[in-house]
C-alpha positions as semicolon CSV with decimal commas, in nm:
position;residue;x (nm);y (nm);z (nm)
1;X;0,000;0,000;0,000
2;X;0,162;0,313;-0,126
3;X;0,117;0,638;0,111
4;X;-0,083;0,933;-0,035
5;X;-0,022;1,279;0,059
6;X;-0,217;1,437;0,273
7;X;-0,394;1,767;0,142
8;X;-0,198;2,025;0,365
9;X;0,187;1,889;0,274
10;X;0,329;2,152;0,184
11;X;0,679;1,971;0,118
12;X;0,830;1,670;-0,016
13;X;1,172;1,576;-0,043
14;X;1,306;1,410;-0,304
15;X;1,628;1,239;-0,130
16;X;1,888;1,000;-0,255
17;X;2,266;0,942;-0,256
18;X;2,442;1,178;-0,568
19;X;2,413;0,988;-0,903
20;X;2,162;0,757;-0,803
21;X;1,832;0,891;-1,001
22;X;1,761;1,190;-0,851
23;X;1,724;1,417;-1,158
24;X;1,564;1,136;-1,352
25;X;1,288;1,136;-1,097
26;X;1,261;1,568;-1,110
27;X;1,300;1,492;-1,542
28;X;0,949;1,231;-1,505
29;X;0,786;1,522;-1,257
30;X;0,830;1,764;-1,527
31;X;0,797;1,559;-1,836
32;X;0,477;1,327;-1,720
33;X;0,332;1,582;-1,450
34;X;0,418;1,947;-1,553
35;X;0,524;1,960;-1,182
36;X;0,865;2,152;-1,144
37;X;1,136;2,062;-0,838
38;X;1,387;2,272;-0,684
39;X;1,731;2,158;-0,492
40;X;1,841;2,228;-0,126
41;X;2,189;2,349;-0,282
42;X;1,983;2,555;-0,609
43;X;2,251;2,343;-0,848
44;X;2,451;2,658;-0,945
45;X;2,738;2,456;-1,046
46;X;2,561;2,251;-1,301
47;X;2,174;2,225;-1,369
48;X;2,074;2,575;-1,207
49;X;2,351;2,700;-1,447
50;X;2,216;2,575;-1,774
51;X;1,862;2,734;-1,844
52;X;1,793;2,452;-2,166
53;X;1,934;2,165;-1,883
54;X;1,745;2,330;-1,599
55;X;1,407;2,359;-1,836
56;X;1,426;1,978;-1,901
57;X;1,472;1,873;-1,566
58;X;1,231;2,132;-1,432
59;X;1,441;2,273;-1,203
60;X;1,374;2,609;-0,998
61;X;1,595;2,848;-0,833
62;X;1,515;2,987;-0,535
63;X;1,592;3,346;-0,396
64;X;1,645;3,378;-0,027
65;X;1,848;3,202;0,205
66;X;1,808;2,853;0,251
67;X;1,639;2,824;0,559
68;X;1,415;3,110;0,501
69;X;1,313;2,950;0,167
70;X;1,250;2,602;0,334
71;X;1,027;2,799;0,607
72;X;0,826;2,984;0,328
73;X;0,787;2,665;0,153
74;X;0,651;2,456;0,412
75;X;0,370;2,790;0,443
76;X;0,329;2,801;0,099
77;X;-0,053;2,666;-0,030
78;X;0,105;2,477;-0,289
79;X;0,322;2,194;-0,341
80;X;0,724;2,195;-0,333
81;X;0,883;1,923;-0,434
82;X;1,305;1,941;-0,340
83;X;1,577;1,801;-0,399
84;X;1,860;1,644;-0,143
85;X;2,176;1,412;-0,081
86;X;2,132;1,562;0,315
87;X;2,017;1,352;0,596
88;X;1,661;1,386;0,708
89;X;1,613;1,746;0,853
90;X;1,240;1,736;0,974
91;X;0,987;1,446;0,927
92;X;0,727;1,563;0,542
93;X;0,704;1,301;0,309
94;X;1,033;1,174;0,094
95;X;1,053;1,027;-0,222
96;X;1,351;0,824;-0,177
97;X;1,585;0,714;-0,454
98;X;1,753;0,386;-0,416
99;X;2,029;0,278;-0,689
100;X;2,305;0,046;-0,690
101;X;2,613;0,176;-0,454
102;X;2,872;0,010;-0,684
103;X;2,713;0,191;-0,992
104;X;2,637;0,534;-0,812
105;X;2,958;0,499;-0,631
106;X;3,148;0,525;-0,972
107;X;2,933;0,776;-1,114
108;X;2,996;0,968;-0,834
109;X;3,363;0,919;-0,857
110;X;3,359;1,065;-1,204
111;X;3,158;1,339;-1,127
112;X;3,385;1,455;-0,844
113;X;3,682;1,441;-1,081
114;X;3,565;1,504;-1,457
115;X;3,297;1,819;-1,411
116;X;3,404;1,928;-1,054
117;X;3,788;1,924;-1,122
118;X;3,825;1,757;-0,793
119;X;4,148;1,679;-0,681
120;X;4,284;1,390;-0,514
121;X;4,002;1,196;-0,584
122;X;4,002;0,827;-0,561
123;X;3,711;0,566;-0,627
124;X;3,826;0,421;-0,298
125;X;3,794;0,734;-0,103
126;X;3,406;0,768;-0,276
127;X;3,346;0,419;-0,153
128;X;3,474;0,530;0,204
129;X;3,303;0,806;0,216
130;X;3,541;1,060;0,193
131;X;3,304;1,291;0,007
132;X;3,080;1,628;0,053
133;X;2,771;1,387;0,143
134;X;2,924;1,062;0,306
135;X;2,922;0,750;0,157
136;X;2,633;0,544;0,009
137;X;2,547;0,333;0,332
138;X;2,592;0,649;0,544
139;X;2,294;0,829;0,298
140;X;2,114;0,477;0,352
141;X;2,163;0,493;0,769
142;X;2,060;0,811;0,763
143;X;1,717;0,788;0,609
144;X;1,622;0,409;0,644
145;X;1,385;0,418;0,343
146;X;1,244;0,108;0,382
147;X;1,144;0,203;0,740
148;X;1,067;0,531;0,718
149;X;0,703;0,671;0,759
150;X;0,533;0,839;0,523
151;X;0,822;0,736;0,217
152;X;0,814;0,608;-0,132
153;X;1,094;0,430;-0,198
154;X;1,190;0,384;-0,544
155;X;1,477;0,158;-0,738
156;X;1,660;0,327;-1,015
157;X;1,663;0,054;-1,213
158;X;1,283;0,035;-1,230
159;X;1,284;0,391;-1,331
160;X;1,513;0,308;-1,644
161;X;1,343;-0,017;-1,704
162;X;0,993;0,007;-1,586
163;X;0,898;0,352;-1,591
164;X;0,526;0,335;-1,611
165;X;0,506;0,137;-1,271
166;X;0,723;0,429;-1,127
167;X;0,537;0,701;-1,253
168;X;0,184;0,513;-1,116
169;X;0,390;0,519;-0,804
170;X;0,472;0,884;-0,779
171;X;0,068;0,934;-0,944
172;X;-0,091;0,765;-0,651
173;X;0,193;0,917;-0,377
174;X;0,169;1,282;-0,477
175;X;-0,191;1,268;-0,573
176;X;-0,137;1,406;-0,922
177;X;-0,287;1,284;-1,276
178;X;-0,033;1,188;-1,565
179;X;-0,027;1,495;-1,779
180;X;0,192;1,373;-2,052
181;X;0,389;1,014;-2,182
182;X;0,751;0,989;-2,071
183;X;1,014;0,954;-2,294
184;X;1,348;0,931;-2,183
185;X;1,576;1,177;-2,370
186;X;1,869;1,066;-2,212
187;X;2,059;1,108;-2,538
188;X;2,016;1,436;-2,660
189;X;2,139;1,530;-2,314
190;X;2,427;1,364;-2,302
191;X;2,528;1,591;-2,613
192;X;2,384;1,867;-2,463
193;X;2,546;1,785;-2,076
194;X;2,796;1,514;-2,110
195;X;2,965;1,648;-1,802
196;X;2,681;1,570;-1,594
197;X;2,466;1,293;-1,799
198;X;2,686;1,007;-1,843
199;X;2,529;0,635;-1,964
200;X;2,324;0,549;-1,658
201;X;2,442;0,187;-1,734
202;X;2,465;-0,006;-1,401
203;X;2,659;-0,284;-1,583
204;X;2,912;-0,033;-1,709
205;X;2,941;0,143;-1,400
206;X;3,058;-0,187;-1,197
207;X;3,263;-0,262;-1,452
208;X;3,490;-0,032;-1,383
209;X;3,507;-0,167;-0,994
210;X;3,800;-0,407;-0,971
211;X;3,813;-0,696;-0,675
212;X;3,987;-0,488;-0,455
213;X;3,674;-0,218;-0,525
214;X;3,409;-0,506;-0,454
215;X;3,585;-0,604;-0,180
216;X;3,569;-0,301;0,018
217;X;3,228;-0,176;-0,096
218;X;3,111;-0,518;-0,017
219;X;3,223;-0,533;0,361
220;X;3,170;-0,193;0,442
221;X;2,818;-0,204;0,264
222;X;2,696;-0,595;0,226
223;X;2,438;-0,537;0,430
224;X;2,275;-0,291;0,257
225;X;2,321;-0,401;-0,035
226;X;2,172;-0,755;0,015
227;X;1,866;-0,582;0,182
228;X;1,832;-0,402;-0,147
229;X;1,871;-0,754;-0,327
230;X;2,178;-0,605;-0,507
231;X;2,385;-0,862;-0,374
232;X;2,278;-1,277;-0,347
């Protein structure tokens, strides 16, 4: 039994670790419900900076300080819908994003080093944790998703693969009607973004990962990850 909002939420967050699905899930908001999202940290770096990215994903800015825009949003009398790789700050209503840790941990990896210029960046160190958000169990810890209250919990995989039974998901959750079909452009913005839109292969990802890589993900993170069923 999926949650439904109740009709005075004001907020809902849409949480996950970085490169695990979160702007796919704000890209089906805009595309299949004309509903636009904004981000805790406004994306100036990359999304927020792009007006033709920030238009497909449906992203908003927002003007005042971050608390004060949280406060006003949580008074507003519609819905806002935003965007975080934070723990839990209060208790609303989360859309959670799971994905792979060995895929989003390489992801991650190359988006620390190829489009933020990171240095000193190793995939062990993203593994560890040794990152602006933590590591992938840590963001797991922190929000329990499958325990959570008031939470829909969804698999990036079935939003790549089964997309219809994710957007009936969010449908029912968020109490909105489909607006439009989804199609997944993923393509045209990878030539438009390749920085930031890279294959969103899972296979290709772990790839990468050599035996030392599974070794460590796996025993700092086997538990997780065969809750999740990512791991027999």
């Amino acid at each position: 039994v999926i949650f439904r909002l109740e009709s005075h939420t004001m907020i809902v967050w849409l949480a996950s670790y970085p490169r695990s699905g979160n702007t796919l899930a704000r890209r089906m908001l805009k595309q299949v419900f004309c509903h636009e999202s904004y981000s805790q940290y406004n994306d100036r770096k990359d999304i927020g900076s792009r007006p033709d990215v920030a238009s497909n994903v449906g992203h908003r800015s927002y003007e005042k300080p971050w608390l004060e825009f949280l406060a006003a949003a949580k008074a507003a009398p519609d819905l806002h819908i935003i965007k975080t790789h934070h723990p839990p700050q209060d208790d609303e209503p989360v859309i959670y994003v799971v994905r792979d840790g060995r895929a989003a941990a390489v992801s991650f990896f190359h988006f620390l080093c190829d489009e933020r210029k990171r240095e000193g960046v190793t995939l062990e160190k993203v593994i560890e944790g040794d990152t602006p958000f933590g590591s992938w169990g840590d963001h797991l810890d922190a929000w329990q998703p499958l325990d959570r209250p008031r939470t829909l919990f969804l698999r990036f995989e079935d939003m790549t693969e089964r997309p219809e039974k994710v957007i009936a998901s969010m449908a029912l959750f968020l109490k909105m009607e489909k607006q439009m079909e989804w199609a997944n452009n993923i393509a045209s913005l990878q030539k438009l973004y390749p920085g930031f839109f890279r294959s969103g292969n899972d296979a290709l990802n772990k790839a990468e990962m050599d035996a030392r890589h599974n070794a460590l993900f796996e025993s700092r993170y086997g538990l997780w990850l065969r809750r999740l069923g990512y791991l027999d």
